[in-house]
TINUVO-352900 format. One record per atom (N, C-alpha, C): x, y, z; residue in one letter. Coordinates in steps of 0.001 Angstrom, whole numbers, plus 524288, in hexadecimal, padded with zeros to 5 digits. Example, Ala and Ser with C-alpha at 12.3 -4.5 7.8 and 13.67 -1.06 7.14 Angstrom:
<pts>
833867E9C681E78A/8300C7EE6C81E78A/833907F31C81E78A/832327F73681BA8S/835667FBDC81BE4S/832648001E81EBES/
</pts>
This chain:
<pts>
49CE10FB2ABD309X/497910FABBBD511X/4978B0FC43BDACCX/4935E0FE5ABDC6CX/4938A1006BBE11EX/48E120FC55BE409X/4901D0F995BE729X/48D1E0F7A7BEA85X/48BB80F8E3BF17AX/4874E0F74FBF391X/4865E0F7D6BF880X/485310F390BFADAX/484E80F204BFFFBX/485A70ED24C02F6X/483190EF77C084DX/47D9A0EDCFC0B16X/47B020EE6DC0FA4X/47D080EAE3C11CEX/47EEC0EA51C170CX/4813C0E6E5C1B2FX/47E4D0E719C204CX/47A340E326C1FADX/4772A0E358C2468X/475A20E10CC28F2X/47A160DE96C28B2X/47B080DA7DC2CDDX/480630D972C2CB6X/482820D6E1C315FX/4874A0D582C332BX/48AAA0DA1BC3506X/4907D0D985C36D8X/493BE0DE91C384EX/493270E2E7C3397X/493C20E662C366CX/496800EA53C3223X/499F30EA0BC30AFX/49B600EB8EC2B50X/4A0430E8C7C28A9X/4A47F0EF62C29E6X/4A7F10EC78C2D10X/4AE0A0EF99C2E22X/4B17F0F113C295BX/4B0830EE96C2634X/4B4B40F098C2128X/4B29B0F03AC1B61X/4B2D00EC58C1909X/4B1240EB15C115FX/4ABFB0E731C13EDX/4AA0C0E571C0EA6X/4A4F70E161C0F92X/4A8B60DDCBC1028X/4AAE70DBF8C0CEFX/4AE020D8E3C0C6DX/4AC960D37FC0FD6X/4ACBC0D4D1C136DX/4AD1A0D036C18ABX/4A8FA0D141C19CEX/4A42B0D303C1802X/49EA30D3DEC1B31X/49BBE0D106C1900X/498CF0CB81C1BDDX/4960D0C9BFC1BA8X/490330CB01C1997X/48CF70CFCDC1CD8X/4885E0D0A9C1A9BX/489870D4BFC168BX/48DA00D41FC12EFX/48DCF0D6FEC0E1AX/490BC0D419C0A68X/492240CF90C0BD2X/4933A0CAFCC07FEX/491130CA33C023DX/48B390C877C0419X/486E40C653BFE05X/485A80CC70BFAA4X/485DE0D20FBFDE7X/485CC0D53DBF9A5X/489D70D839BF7BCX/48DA70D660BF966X/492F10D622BF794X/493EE0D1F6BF27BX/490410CE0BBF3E5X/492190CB2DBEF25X/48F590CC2BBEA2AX/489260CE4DBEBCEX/485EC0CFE6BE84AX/4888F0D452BE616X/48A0E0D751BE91BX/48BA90DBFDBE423X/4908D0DCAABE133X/494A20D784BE48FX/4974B0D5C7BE0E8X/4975B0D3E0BDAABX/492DF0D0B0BDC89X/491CF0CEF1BD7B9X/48EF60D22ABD387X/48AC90D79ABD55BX/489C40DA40BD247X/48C7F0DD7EBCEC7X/492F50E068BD2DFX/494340E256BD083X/497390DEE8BCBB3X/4987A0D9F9BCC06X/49AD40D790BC7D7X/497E80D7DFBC29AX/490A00D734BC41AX/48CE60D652BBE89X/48C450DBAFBBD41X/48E520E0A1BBF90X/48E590E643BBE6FX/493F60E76CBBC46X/496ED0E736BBE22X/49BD30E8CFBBCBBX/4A0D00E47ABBA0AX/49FFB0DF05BBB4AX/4A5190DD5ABBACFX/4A6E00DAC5BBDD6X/4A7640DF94BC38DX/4AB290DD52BC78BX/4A8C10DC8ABCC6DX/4AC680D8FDBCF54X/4A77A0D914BD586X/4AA610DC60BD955X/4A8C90E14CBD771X/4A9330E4BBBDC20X/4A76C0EA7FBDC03X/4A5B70EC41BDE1BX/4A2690F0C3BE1AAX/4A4A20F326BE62EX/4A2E90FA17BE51CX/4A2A90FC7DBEA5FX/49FEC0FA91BEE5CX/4A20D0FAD5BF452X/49CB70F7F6BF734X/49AFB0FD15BFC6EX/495630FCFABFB6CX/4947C10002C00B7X/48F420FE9BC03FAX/491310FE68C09D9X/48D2E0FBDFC0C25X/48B1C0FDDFC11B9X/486E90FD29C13A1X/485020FEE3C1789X/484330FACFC1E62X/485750F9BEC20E4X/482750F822C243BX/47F480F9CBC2762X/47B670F640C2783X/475E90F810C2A03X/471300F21CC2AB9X/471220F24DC2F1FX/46F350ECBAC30F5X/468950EF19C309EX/467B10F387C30B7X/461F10F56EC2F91X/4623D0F9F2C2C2DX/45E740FACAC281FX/45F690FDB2C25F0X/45AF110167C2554X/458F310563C2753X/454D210897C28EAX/454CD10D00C23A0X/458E110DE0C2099X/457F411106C1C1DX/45C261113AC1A0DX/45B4A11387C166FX/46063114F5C117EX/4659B118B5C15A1X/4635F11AA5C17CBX/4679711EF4C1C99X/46A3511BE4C1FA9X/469E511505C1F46X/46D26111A5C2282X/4707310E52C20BAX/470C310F81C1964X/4737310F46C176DX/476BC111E7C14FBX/47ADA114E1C166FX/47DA311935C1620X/48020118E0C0F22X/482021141DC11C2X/4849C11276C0B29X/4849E110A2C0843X/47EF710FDBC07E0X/47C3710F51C01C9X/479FB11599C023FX/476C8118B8C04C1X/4750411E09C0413X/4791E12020C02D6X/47E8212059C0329X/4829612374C0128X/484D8121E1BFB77X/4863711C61BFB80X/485E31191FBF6EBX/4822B11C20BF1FAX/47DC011A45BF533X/4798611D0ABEF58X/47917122BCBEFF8X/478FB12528BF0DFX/47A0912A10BF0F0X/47EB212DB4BED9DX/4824912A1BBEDEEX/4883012B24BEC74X/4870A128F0BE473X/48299123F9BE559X/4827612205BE01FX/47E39124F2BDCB9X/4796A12833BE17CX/4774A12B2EBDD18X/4797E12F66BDB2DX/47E8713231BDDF1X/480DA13512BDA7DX/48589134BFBD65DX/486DC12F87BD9D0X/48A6712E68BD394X/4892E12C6EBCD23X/483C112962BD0C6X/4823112680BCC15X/4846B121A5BCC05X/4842211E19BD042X/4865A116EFBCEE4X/48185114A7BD1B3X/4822A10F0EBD2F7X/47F5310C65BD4C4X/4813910A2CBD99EX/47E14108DDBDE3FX/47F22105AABE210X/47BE70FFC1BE19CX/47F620FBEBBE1ACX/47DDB0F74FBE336X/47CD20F2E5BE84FX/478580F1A3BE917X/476910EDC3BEE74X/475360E8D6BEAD4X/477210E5DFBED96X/475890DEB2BEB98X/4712D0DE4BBED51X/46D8C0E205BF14AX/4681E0E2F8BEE8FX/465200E41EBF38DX/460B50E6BABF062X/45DCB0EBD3BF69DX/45B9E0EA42BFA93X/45B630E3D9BFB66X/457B60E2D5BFE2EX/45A920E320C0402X/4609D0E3A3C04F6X/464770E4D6C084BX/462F00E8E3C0AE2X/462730EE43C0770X/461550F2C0C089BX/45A350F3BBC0C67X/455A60EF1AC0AC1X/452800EF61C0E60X/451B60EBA2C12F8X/453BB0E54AC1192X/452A00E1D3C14B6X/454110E37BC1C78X/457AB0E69BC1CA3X/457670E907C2173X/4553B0EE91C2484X/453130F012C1FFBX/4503F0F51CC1FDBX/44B900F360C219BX/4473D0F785C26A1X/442DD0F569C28D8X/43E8C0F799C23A2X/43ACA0F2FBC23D0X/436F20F351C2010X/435190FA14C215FX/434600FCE5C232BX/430DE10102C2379X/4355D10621C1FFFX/43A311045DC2146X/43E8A107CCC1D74X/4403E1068AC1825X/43E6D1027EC1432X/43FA010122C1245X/43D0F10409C0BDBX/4390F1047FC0CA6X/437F210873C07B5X/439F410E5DC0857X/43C6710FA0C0D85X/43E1611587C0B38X/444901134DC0A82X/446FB10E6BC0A9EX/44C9210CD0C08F2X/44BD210DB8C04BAX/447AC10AD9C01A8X/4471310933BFC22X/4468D10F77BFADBX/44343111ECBF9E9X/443CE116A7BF8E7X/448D911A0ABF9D8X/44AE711A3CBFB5DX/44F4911B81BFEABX/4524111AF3BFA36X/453B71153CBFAD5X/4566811209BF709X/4576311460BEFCCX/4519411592BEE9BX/4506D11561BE88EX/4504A11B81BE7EBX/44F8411E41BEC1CX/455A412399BE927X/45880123E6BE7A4X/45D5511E13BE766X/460CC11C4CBE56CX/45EDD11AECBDEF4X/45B6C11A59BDD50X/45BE61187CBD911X/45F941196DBD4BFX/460931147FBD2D3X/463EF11422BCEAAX/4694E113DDBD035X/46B51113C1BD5B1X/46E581152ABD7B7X/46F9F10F9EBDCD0X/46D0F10C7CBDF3BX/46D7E10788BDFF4X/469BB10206BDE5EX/46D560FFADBDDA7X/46BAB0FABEBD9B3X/46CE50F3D7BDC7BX/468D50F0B7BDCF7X/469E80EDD1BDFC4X/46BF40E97DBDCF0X/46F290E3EABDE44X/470FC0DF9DBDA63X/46DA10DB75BDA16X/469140DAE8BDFE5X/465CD0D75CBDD9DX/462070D73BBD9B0X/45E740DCB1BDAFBX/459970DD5CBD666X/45B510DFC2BD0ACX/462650E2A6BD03DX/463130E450BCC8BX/460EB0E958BCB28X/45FB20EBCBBCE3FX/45A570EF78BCEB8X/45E980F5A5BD25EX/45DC20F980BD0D4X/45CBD0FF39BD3D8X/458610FF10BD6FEX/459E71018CBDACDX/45778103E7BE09EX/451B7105E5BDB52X/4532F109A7BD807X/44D4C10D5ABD6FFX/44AD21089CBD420X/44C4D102F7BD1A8X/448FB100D5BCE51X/446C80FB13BD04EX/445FB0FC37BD61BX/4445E0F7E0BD683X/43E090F6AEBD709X/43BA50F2F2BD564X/436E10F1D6BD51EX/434870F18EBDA8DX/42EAF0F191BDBE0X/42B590F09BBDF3FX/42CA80EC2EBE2A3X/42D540E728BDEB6X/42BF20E256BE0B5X/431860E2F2BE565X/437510E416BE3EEX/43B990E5C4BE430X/43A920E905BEA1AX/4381A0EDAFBE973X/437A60F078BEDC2X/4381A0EECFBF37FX/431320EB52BF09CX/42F700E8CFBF5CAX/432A80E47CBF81CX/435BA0E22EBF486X/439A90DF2DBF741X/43D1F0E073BFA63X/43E8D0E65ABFA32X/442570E932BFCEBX/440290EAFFC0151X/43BFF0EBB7C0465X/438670ED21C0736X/436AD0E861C0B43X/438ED0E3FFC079FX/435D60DFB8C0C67X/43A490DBEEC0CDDX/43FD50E075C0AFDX/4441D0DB4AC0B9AX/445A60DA3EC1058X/446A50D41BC1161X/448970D29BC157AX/44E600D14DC160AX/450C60D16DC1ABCX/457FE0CF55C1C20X/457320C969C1CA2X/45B4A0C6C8C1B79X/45FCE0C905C1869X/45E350C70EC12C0X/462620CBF0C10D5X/4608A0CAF4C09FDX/465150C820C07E7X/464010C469C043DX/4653F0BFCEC01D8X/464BC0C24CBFB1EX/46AB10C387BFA89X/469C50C460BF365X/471580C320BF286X/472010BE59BEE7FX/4757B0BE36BED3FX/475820BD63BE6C5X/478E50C1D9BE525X/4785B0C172BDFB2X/47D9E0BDCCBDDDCX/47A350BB13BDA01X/47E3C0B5CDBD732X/481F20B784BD393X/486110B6A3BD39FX/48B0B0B768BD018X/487AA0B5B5BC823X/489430B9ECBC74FX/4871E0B9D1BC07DX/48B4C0B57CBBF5BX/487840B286BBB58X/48C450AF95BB6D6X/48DD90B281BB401X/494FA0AF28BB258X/498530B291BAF8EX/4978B0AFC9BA91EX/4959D0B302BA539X/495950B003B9FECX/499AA0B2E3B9DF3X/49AA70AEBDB97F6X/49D730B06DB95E9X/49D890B51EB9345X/4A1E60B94CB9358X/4A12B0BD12B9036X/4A6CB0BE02B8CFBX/4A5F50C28BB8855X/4A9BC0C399B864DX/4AECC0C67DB8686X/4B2970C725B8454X/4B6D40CA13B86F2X/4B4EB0D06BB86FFX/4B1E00CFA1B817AX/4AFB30D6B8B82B9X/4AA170D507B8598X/4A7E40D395B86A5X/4A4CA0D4D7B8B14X/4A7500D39AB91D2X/4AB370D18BB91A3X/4AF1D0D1E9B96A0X/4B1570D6F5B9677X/4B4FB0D916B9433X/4B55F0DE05B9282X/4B13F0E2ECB942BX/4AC150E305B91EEX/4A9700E5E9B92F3X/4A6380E651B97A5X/4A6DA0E12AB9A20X/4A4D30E182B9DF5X/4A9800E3E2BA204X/4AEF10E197BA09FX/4B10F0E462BA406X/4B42A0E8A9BA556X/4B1130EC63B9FC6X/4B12E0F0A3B9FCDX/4ADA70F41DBA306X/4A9240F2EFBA1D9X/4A5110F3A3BA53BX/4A5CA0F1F9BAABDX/4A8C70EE74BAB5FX/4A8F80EF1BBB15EX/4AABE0F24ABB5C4X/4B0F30F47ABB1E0X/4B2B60F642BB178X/4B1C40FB44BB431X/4AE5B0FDE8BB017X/4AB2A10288BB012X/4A7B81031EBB400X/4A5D60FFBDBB61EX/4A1EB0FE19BB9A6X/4A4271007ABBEDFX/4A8310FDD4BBF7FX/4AB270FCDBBC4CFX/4AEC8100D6BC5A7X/4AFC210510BC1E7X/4B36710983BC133X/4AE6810CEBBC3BEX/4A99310C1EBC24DX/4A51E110B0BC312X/4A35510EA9BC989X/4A3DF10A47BC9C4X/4A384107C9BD08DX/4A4A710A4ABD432X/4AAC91098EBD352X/4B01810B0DBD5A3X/4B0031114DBD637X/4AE8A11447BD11AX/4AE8411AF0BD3B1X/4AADC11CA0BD532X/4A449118C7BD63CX/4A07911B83BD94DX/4A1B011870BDDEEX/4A42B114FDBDFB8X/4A6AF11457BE558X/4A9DF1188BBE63CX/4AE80119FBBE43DX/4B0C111E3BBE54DX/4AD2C12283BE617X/4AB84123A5BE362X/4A6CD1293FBE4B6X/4A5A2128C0BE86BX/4A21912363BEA20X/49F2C1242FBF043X/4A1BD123A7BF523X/4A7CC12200BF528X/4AB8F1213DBF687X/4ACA81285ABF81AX/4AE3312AE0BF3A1X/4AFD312F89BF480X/4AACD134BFBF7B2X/4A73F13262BF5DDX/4A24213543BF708X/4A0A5134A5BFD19X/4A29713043C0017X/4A13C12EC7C05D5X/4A5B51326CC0894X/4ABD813329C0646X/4AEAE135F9C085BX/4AEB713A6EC07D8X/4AC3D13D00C0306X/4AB4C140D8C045DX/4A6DA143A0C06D4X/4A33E14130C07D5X/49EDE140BDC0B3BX/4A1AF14126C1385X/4A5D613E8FC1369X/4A83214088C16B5X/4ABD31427BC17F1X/4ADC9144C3C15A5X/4B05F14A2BC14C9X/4ACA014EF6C15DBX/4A86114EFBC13B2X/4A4AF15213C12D2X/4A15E15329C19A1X/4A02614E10C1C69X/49ED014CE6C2242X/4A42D14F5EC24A0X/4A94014DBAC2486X/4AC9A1516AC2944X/4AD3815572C25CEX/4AB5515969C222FX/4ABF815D83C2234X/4A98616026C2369X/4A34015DF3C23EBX/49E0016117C2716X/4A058160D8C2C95X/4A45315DF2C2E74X/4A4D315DDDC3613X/4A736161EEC35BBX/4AC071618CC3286X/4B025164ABC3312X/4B1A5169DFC2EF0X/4B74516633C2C7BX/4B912169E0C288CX/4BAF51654BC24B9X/4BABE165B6C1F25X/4BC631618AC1B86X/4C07D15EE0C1CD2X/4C1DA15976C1CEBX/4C542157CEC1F25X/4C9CB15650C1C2EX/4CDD7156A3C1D66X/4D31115413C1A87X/4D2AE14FA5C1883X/4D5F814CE4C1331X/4D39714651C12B5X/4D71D14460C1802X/4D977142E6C197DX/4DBF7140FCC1BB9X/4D6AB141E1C2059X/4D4481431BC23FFX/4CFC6143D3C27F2X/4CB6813FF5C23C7X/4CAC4141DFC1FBEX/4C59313FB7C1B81X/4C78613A5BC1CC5X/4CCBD1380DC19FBX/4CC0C133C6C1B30X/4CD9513135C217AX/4CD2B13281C245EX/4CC4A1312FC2842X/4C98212FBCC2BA8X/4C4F4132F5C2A86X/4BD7D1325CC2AB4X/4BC7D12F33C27BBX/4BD1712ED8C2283X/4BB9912A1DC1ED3X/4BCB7123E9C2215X/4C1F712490C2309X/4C34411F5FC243BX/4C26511CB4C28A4X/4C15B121D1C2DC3X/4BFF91224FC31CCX/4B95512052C3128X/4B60712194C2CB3X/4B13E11F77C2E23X/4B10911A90C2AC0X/4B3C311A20C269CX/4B3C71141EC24E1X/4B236113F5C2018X/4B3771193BC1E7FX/4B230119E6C18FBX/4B831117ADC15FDX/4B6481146FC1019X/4BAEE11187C0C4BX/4BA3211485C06F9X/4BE94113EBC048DX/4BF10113FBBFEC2X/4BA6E11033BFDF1X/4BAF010F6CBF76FX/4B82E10CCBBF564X/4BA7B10820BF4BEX/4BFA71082FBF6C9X/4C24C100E5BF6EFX/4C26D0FF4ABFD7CX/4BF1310244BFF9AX/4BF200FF57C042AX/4C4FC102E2C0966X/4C7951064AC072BX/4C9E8106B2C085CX/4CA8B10B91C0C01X/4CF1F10D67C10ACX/4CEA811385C13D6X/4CE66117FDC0F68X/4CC0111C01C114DX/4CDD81213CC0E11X/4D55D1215AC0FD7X/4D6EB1243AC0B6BX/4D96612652C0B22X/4D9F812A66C0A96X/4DE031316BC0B2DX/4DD7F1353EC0A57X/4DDEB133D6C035DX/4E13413177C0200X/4E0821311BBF98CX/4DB3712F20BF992X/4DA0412C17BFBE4X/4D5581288EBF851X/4CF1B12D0BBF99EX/4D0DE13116BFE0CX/4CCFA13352C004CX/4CCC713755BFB0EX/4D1AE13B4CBFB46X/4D23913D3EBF67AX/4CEC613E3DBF1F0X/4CFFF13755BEF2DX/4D04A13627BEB6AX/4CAAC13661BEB28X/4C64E13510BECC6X/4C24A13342BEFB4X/4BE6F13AABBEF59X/4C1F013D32BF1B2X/4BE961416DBF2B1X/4BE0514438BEE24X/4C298144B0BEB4EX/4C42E14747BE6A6X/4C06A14525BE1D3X/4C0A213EE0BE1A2X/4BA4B13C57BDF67X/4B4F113FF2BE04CX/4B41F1414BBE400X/4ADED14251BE4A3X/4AEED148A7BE2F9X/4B3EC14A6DBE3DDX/4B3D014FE1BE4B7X/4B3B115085BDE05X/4B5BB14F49BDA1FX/4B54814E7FBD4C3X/4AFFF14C9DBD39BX/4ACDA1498CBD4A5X/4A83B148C2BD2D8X/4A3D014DF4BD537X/4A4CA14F3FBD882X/4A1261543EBD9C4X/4A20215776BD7EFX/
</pts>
């Protein structure tokens, strides 16, 4: 599952969420979603900071995020939109929403259960007159009993789930590096991996485990996108 996380208050976070406070409760929310989706509690994570948010162009990485998902075809997940306006000034907030529902079908929130393109009126206007700070914690599902083949099938399906997770992280993973590759070759001349990853790591770009480029993992990475095109 591919999730996103707005951080709009407190430090900027230096390394993982991990230790970040104002990304704690939707950390836990989409923990828990991805468990009632997949199985397991865990997710790609990508996030923005921005203590004001004046348009979709000030969120880099969700606009790249979804962008990357309308051409693959997955979904992005928020523990829910009202994040995305409560710091946004009322007079910008219907061209977000619009903005936003170009995405359709393509981000999906965990509170209303709902896509960006299907949300109702009443819904709208709530997004338009939301206020900080937003308060949504989703409750851990009860566990009933089930069978060995419906344990089984479910965790087959999870399985499957989290295999399809895992390589549209890789994609957008591979798709940001080669996106810069592509920037120092407009300065210059295409660069060696060994320079590629150097810029990568130099601006703070990770694998998808959190981790430096490497010249293999850069590789491995480019050779991905270069096969799907």
């Amino acid at each position: 599952m591919i999730g996103y996380i707005l951080i709009s208050y407190g430090p900027k976070p230096s390394g993982g969420l991990e230790s970040c406070s104002a990304a704690r409760q939707q950390r836990i929310n989409l923990f828990e979603a991805a468990e009632r989706l997949t199985g397991e509690r865990k997710f790609a994570c990508y996030y923005d900071y921005a203590r004001k948010v004046e348009g979709l162009d000030q969120l880099p990485k969700l606009r790249g995020t979804l962008d990357n998902a309308k051409k693959k075809g997955f979904r992005v997940f928020i523990d829910t939109y009202l994040r995305l306006f409560c710091n946004c000034p009322i007079s910008n907030r219907k061209q977000l929403l619009k903005d936003l529902q170009r995405y359709s079908g393509h981000l999906f929130d965990v509170e209303t259960a709902s896509d960006i393109g299907d949300l109702n009126d009443t819904y709208k206007a709530r997004l338009l007159l939301a206020v900080s700070p937003v308060r949504f914690k989703l409750g851990k599902q009860p566990r009933s009993q089930r069978s060995a083949h419906e344990k089984h099938r479910q965790t087959s399906k999870a399985t499957k789930a989290s295999q399809r997770a895992r390589s549209a992280a890789a994609d957008a993973k591979a798709a940001e590096l080669l996106g810069l590759q592509k920037d120092l070759t407009e300065v210059d001349k295409t660069p060696k991996l060994a320079a590629l990853v150097k810029a990568a790591n130099d601006r703070g770009l990770k694998t998808t485990r959190g981790n430096d480029w490497t010249v293999s993992s850069a590789q491995r990475a480019l050779r991905r996108v270069t096969q799907d095109s």
